[in-house]
SEMARMAR-960824 format. One record per atom (N, C-alpha, C): residue in three letters; atom name; x, y, z; residue number from 1. Coordinates in steps of 0.1 Angstrom, whole numbers. Layout:
<atoms>
ATOM   paro   zadren      c1      c2      c3   pase
ATOM    ala       CA       X       Y       Z    NUM
...
</atoms>
This chain:
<atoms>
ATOM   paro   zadren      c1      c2      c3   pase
ATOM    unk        N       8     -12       0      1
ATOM    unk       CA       0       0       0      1
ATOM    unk        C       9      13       0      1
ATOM    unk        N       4      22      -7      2
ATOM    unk       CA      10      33      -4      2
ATOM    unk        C       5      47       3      2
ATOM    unk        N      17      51      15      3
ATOM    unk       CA      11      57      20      3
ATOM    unk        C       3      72      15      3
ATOM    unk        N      -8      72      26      4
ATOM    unk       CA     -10      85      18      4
ATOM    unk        C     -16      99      27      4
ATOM    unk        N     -12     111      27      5
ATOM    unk       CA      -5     117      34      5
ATOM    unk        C     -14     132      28      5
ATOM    unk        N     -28     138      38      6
ATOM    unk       CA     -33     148      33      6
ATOM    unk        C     -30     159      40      6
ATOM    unk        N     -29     172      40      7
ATOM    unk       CA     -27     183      45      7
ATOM    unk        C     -40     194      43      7
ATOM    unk        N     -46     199      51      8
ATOM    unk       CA     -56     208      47      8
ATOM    unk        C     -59     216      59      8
ATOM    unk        N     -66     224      57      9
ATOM    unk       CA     -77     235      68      9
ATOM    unk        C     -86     229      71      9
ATOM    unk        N     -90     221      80     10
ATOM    unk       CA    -104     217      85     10
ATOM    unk        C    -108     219      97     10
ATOM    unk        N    -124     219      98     11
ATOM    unk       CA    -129     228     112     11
ATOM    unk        C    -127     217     124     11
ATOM    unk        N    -126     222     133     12
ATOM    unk       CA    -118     208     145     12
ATOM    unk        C    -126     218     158     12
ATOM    unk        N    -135     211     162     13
ATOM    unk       CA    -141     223     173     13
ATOM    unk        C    -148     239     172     13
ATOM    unk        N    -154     234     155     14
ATOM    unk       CA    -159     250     149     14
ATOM    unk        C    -147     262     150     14
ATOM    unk        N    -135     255     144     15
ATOM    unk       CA    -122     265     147     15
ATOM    unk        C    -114     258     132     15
ATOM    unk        N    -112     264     120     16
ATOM    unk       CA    -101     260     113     16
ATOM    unk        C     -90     259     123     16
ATOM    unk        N     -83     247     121     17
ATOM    unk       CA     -69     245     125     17
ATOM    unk        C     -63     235     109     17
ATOM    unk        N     -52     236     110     18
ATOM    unk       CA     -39     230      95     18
ATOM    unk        C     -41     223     105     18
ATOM    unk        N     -43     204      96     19
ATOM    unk       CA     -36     194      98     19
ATOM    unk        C     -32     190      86     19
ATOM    unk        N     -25     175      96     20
ATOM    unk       CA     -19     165      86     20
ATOM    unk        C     -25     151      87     20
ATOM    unk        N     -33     146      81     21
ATOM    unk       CA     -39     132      85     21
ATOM    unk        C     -29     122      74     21
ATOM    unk        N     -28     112      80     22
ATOM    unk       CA     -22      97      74     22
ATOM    unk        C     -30      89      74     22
ATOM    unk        N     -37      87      63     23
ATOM    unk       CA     -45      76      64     23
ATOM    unk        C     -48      61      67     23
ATOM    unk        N     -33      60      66     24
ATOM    unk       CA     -27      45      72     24
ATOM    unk        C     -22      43      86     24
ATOM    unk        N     -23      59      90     25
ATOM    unk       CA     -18      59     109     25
ATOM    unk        C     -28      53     118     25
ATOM    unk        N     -21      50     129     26
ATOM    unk       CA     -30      42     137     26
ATOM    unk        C     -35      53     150     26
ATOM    unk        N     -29      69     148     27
ATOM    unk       CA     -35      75     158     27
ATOM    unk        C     -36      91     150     27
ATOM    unk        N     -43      96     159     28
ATOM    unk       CA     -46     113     152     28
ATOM    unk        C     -37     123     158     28
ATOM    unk        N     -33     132     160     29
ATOM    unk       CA     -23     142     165     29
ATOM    unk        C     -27     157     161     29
ATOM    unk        N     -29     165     170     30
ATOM    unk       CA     -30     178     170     30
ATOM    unk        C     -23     184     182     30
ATOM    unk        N     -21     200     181     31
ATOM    unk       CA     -10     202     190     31
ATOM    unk        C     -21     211     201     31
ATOM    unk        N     -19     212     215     32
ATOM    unk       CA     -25     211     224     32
ATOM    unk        C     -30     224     223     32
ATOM    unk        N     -27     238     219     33
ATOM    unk       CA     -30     250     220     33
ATOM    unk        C     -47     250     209     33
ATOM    unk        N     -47     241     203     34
ATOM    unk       CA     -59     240     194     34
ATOM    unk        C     -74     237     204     34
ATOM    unk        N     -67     225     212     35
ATOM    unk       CA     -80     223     221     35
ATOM    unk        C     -80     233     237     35
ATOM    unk        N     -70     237     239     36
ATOM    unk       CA     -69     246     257     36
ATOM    unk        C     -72     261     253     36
ATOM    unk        N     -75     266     237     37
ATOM    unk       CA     -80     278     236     37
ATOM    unk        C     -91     277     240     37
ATOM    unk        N    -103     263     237     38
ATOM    unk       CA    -116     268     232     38
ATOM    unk        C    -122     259     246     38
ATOM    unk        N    -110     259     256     39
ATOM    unk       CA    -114     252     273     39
ATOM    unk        C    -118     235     273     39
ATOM    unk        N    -114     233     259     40
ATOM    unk       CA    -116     210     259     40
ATOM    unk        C    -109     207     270     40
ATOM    unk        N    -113     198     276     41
ATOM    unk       CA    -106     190     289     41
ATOM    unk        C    -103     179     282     41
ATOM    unk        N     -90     177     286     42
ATOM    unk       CA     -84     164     280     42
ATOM    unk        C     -78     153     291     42
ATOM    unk        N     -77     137     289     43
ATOM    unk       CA     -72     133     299     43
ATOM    unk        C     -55     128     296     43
ATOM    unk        N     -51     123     306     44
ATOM    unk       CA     -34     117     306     44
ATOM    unk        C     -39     100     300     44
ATOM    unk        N     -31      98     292     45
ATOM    unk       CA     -29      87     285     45
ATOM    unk        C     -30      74     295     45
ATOM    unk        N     -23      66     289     46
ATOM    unk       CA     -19      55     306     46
ATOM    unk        C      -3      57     301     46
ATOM    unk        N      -2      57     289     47
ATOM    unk       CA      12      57     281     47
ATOM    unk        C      18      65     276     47
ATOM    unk        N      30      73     280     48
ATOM    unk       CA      30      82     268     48
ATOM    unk        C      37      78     257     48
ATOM    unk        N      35      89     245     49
ATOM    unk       CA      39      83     234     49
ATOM    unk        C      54      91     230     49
ATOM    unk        N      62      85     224     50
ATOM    unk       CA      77      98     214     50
ATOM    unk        C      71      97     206     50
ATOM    unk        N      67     106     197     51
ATOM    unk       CA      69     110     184     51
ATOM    unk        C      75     119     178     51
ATOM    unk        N      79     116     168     52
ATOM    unk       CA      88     119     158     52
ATOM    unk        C      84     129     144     52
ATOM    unk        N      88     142     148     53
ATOM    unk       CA      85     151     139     53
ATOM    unk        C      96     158     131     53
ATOM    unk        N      90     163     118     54
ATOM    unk       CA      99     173     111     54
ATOM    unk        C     107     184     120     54
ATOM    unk        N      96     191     127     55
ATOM    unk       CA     100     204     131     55
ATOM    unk        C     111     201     146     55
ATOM    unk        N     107     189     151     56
ATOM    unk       CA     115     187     163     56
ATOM    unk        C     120     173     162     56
ATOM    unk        N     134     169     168     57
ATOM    unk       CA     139     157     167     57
ATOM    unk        C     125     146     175     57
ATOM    unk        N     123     145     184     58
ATOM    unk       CA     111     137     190     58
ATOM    unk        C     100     149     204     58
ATOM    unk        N      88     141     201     59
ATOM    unk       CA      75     150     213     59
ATOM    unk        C      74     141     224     59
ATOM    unk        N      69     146     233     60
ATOM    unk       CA      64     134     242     60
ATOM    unk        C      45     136     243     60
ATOM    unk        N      39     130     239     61
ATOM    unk       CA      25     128     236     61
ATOM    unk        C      21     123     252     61
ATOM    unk        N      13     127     260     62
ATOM    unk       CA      12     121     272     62
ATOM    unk        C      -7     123     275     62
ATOM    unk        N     -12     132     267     63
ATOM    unk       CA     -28     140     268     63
ATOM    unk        C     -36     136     256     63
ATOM    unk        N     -53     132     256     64
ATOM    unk       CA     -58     132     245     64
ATOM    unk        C     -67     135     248     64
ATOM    unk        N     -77     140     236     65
ATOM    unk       CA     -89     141     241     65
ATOM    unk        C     -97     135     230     65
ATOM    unk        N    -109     130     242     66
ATOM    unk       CA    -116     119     239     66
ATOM    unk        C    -127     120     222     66
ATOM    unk        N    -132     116     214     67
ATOM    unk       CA    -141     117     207     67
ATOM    unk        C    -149     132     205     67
ATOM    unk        N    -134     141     197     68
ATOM    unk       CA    -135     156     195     68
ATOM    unk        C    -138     154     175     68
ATOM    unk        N    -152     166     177     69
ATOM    unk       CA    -155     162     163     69
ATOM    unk        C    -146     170     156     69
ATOM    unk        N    -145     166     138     70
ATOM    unk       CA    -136     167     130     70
ATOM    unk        C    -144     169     116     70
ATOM    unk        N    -151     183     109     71
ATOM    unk       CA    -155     179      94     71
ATOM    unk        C    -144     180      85     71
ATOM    unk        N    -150     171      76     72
ATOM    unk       CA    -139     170      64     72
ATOM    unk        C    -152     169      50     72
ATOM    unk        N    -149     182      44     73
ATOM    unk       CA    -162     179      31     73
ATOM    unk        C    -178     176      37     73
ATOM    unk        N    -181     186      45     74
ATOM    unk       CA    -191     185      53     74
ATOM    unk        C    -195     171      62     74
ATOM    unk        N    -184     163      66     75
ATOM    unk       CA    -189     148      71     75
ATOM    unk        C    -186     150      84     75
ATOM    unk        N    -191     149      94     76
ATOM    unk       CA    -186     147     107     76
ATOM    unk        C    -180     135     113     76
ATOM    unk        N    -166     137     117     77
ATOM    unk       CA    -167     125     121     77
ATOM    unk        C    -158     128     137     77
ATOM    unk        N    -159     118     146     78
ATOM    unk       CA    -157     118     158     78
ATOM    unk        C    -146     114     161     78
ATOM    unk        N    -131     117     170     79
ATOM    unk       CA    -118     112     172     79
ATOM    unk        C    -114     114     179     79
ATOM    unk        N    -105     104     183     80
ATOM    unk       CA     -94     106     195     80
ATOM    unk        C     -83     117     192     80
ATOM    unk        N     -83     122     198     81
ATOM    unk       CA     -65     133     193     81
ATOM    unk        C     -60     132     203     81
ATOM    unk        N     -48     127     202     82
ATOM    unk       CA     -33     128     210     82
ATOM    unk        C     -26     143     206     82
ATOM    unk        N     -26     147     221     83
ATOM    unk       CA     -23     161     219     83
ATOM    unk        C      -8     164     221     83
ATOM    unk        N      -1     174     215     84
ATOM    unk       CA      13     177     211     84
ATOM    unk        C      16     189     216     84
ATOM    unk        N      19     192     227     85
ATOM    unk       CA      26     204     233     85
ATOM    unk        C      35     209     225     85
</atoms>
């Protein structure tokens, strides 16, 4: 398969925020200032995660929040986001 790798403006909490979705990833990622503007409560993992970004050698992912909606092309859909300090 090959991966595949979209970039866009989509509304995430009636708020454009830029993501990056991977359609073959097994988790979602947004950076935490998107959800503590608009007061989302989020909880502590059991695990945290490293990930591994362009802009920084590795994150530590330790916060998500639970089944935060997401449209894409007017569809709503519901998700986990692992948040990225």
């Amino acid at each position: 398969m090959t991966p595949v790798v979209v970039t866009s403006i989509l509304s995430v909490l009636n708020r454009n925020a830029h993501i990056l979705i991977d359609l073959w990833a097994t988790h979602s990622f947004a950076f935490i200032r998107i959800f503590t503007s608009v007061g989302v409560v989020s909880r502590f993992l059991d695990d945290s995660l490293a990930v591994s970004l362009l802009i920084r050698s590795v994150m530590v992912a330790n916060r998500v929040c639970k089944n935060k909606e997401v449209i894409i092309k007017d569809q709503e859909f519901l998700i986990d986001m692992i948040l990225l300090d």
